[in-house]
N, C-alpha and C positions, 0 to 999 in steps of 0.2 A: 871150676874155680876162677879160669880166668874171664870164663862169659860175666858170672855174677860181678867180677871187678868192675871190669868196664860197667857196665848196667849200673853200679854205684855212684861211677866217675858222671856217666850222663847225666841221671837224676839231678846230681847235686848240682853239675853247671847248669842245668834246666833251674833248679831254684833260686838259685845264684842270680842270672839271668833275671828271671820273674820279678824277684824281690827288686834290683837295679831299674827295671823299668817302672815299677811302680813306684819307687821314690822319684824317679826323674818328673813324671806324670804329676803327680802328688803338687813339686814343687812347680813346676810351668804353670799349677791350676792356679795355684797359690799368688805365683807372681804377675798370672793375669788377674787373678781379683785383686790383688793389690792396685794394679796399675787401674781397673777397672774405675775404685773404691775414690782413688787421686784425680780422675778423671772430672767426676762427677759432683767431687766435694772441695774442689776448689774453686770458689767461684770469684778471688781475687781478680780485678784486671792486671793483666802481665805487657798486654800490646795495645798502644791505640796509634793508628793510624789513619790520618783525616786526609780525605783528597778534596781539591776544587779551591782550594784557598790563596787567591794569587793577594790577597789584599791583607784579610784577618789572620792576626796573629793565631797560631793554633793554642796559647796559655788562655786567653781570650774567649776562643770553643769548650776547652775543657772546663775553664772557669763556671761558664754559664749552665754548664751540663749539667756540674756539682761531683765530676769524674777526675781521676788522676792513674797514674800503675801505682800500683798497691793496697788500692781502695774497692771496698769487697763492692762488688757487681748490684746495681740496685735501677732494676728497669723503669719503676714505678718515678724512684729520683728522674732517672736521664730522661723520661717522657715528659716531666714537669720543668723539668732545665729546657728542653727543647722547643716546649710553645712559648718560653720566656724570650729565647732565643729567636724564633719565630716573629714575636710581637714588637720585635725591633726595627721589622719590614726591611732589614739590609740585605734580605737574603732569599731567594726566591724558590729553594727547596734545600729541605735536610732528610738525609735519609741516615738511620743507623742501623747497623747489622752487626751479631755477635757470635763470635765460633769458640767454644768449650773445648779445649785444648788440657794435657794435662798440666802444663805450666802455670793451666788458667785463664781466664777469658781476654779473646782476642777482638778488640771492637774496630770497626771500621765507618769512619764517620764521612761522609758523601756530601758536599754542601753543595751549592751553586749562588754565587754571588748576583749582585746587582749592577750595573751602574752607579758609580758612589760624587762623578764630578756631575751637579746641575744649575746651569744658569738660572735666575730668577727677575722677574721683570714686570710694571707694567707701565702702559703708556695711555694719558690719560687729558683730560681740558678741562677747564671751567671757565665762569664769567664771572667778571667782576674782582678785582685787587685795586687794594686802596683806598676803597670807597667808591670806585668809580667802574659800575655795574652791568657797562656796554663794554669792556675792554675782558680780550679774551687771552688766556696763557695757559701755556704747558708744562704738563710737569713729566720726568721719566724718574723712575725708581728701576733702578738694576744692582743686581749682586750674583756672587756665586757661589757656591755652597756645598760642599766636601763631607760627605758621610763616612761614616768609616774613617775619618782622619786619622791616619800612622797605621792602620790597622789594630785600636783598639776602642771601636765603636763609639768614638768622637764625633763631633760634629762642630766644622768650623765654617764661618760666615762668615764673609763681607759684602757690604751694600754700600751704596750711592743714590743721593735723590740731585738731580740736573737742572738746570734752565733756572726758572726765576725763583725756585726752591732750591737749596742748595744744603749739603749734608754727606755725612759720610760715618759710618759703623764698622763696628764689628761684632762677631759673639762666638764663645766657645764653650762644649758640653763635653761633660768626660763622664760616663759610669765608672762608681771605685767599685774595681773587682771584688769579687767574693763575699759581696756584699748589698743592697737593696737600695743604694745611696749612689745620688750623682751630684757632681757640681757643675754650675756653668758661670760663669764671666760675658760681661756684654759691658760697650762704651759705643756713646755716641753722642754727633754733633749734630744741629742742627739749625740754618738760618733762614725764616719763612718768612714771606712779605704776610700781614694781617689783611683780611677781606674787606672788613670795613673802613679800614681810616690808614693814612699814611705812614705806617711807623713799619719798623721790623723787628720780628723777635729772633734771640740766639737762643740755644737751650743747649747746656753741656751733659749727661749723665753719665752715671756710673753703675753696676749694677755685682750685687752676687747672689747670685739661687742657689738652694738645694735641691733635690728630690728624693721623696722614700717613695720605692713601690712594694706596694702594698702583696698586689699577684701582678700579671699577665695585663690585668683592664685594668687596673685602679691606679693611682698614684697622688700623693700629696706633695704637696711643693709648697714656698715660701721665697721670699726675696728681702734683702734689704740692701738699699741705692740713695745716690745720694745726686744731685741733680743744682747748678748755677743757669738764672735765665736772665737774660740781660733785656731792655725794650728801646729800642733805638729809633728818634724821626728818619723818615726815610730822607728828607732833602741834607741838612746839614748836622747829621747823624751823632745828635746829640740825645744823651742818655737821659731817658725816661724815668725808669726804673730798672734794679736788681734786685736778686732777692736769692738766695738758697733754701734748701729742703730736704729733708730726710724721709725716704718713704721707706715701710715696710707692707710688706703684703703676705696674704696668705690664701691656700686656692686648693681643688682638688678637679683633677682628672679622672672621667670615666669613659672608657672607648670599649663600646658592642660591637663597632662595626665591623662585619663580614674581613673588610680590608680596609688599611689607610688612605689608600688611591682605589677610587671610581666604587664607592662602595654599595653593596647593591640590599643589602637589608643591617636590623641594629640601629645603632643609637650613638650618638656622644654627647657629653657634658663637662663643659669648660664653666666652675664657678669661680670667682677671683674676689678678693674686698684687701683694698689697703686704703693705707691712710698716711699724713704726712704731721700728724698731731704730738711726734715724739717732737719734731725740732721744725720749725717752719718761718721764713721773716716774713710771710705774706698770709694769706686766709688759710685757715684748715678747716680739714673735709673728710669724710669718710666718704670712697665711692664702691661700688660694687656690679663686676662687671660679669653676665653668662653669655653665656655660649650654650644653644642644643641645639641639635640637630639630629632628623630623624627619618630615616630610608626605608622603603616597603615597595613589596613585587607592584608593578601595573597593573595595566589592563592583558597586559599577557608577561609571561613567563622572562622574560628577554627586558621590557619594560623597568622603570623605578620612577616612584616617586622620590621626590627628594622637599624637606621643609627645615626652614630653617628660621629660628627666631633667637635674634641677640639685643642687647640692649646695655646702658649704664643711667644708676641712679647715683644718688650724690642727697649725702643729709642735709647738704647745705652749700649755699651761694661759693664757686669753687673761683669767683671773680674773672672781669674780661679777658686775662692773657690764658686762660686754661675754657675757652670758649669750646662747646661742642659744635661738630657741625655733623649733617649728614645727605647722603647722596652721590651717585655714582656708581663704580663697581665696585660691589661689593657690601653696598646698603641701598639707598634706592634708586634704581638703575631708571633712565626715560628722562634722566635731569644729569646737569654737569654736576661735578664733586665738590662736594662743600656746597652745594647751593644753600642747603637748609640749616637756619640756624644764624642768621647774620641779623636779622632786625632787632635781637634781645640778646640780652645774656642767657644762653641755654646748659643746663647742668644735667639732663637727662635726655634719655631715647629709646623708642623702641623700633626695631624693625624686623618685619616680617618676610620673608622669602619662600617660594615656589619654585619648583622645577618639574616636571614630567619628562624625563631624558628615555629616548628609545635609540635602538642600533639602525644606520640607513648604510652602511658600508662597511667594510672589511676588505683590505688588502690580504694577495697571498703571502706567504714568508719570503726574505729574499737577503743577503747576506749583503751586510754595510761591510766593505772590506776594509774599511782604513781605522775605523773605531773596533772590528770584528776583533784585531790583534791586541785592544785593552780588554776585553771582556766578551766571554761565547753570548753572551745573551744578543748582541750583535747578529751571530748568525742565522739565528732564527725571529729577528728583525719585522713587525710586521703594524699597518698603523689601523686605528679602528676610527671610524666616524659616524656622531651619535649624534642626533637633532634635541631640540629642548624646547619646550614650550613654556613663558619666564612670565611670572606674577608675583610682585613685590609692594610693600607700603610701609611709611613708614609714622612714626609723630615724633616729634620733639619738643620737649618745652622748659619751664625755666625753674621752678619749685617744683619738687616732688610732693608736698602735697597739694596743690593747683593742677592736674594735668591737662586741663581744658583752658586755662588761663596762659596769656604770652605764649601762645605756643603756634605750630608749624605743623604743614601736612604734606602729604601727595603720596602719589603710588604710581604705578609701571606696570606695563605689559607689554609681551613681543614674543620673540623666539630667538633659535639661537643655535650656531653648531661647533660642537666640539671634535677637536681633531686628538685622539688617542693615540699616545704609544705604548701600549702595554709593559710590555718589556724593559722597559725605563720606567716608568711607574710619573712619566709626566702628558702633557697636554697642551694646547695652546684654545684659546675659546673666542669668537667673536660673537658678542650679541649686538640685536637690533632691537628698540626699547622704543615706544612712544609714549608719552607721557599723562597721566593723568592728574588732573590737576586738583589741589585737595583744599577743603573749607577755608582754610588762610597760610594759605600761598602768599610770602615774604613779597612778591615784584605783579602778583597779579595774575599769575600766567593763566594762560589758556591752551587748549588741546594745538598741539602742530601738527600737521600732517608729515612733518618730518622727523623721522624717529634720531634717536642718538646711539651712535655707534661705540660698543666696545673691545676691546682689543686686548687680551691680557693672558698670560703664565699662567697655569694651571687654575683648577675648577675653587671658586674661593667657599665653597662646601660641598 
């Protein structure tokens, strides 16, 4: 009797037992597919934390991503925020990485900034002010220029033009967040002696832009400015003429290129047309200004061609104080600035540019220690230098429908070498240009065996 007890008492703690462990089991399963279930299905972001940002606001990061905490996880979004983000060229890598947490997605946003302070500058000569076509002057243009302004991808400018040109600007750009639109603000002064006859002109503006972009490449812009010129004798500076004006404009942007700086295949296009026909005391004009430019491998891999043709028409007579000129850097190089364009009144041009740019040096890395402490891209600091081989021409003349009438020529060739800093995303360039002299040439010229030197801030395409 009492075996059979016990032997009842066992069983039943044995069941007892059994049953207890398999609800405990039951329930762990339970609450790890639970936990599993939360794991997996919450794809809310919970955490974002962005490193590398000594400049950019991080609402600013987030903004452009299209990301926040509490906003379900959408990789497809943050890739398309990211080449937006990219296409700013303020920043010289983004990387993003995301860890599935049950809380919900933890993002970790990696930037590397730029150099955002760059001077800007060129220094340059011509012949002939006043009328008087043997006497030689210089002009300097310098400013400085702040990207990234406050850290919220602004952009503020001031400039200066020096010596017997004299002037001073400003301008500022802001993107409104969370949104496709920007504004910018610009004024400036400016008082030039006239090439041909002794007087001098002021010109005050004022300016306000838009921008919509469109994606990544594309963008539309528009202005309207309002603009006082005054035209003064240069001896006893007595008033000529004034006159106000109202301009509006309207333009679009398209940029292929690879990159903004040293770009090595792609394309750009800068169209522009405004007009000053809403409010004018002087002549009105529709003009219309492009810009393309167009990048392709060499003759070897490391190689680029570079072309570039820009120009402005004009429907009509825009009169002598809104005179074109062309020549120099940055239109046709082998002649001083402003040569072309002085015997008539000219309201159009075109001109054409060549570059074949190849790499002849490279420095190693080496750490700027004193700028190192604003910005890492310092420590790996390194400069490249590239040769150019330079063919330019241009025409100008004075009716657009006449372009063989009253009109002006010449072209250039030479070479040329550019001094690269990658890492800053600037340059310095000096070309040697000799001149070729074109069907009618305003003073007559002839070939010199002395080429014309240039000197100037970054590649002007």
């Amino acid at each position: 009797m009492k075996k059979n007890f016990f032997l009842l008492i066992i069983v039943f703690l044995f069941l007892f037992f059994s049953n207890t462990h398999n609800v405990f089991c039951n329930n762990l399963l339970e609450t790890k597919e639970s936990d599993t279930s939360t794991e997996y299905t919450n794809n809310k972001i919970a955490v974002i934390n962005i490193v590398g940002n000594r400049v950019t606001s991080p609402e600013i990061i987030k903004s452009y991503l299209g990301i926040d905490t509490g906003v379900q996880f959408d990789s497809v979004r943050i890739n398309e925020g990211k080449k937006t983000l990219l296409s700013t060229e303020l920043f010289s890598k983004i990387d993003i990485l995301h860890i599935q947490k049950s809380d919900g997605v933890h993002l970790y946003i990696i930037i590397k900034e730029l150099f955002y302070l760059y001077p800007e500058g060129t220094l340059y000569y011509t012949f002939g002010i006043y009328g008087d076509t043997s006497s030689l002057w210089w002009k300097l243009r310098a400013g400085l220029a702040i990207y990234n302004f406050r850290g919220q991808l602004e952009t503020f400018a001031i400039r200066g033009v020096f010596w017997e040109e004299r002037g001073i600007g400003f301008s500022w750009a802001k993107p409104l967040i969370r949104t496709p639109y920007s504004i910018g603000l610009s004024a400036d002064y400016n008082n030039a002696p006239d090439l041909g006859k002794p007087r001098r002109r002021s010109i005050t503006t004022a300016r306000i832009s838009g921008i919509r972009r469109i994606n990544s490449k594309i963008k539309l812009f528009s202005f309207l400015g309002g603009s006082y010129s005054r035209i003064d004798t240069l001896y006893n500076n007595i008033k000529i003429k004034s006159y106000s004006e109202l301009l509006l404009g309207l333009g679009i942007i398209i940029d292929k290129r690879n990159s903004m700086f040293d770009p090595k295949n792609g394309f750009y296009l800068l169209s522009q047309a405004y007009t000053n026909t809403i409010y004018s005391q002087y002549l009105k004009f529709l003009q219309i200004y492009n810009d393309v430019r167009l990048y392709h491998n060499g003759f070897f891999t490391s190689d680029v061609f570079a072309c570039r043709l820009h120009g402005i028409l004009r429907t009509n007579d825009a009169g002598p104080y809104r005179n074109l000129y062309m020549g120099g850097e940055g239109s046709v190089e082998g002649y001083p600035a402003n040569y072309f364009g002085r015997s008539n009144i000219m309201n159009n041009y075109v001109v054409l540019s060549l570059e074949y740019r190849f790499p002849m040096l490279t420095s190693p890395g080496f750490d700027v220690w004193i700028l190192s402490y604003f910005s890492d891209i310092f420590k790996s600091f390194y400069l490249k230098i590239d040769g150019a081989l330079i063919a330019n021409a241009g025409h100008i003349w004075h009716d657009i429908k006449s372009p063989f009438a009253n009109r002006e020529n010449g072209a250039g060739a030479g070479t040329g070498i550019r001094i690269i800093a990658p890492t800053i995303r600037r340059s310095g360039c000096i070309d040697i240009i000799w001149n070729i002299p074109g069907l009618t040439d305003p003073y007559g010229t002839k070939f010199y065996p002395v080429p014309s030197y240039y000197l100037y801030l970054d590649m002007y395409f």
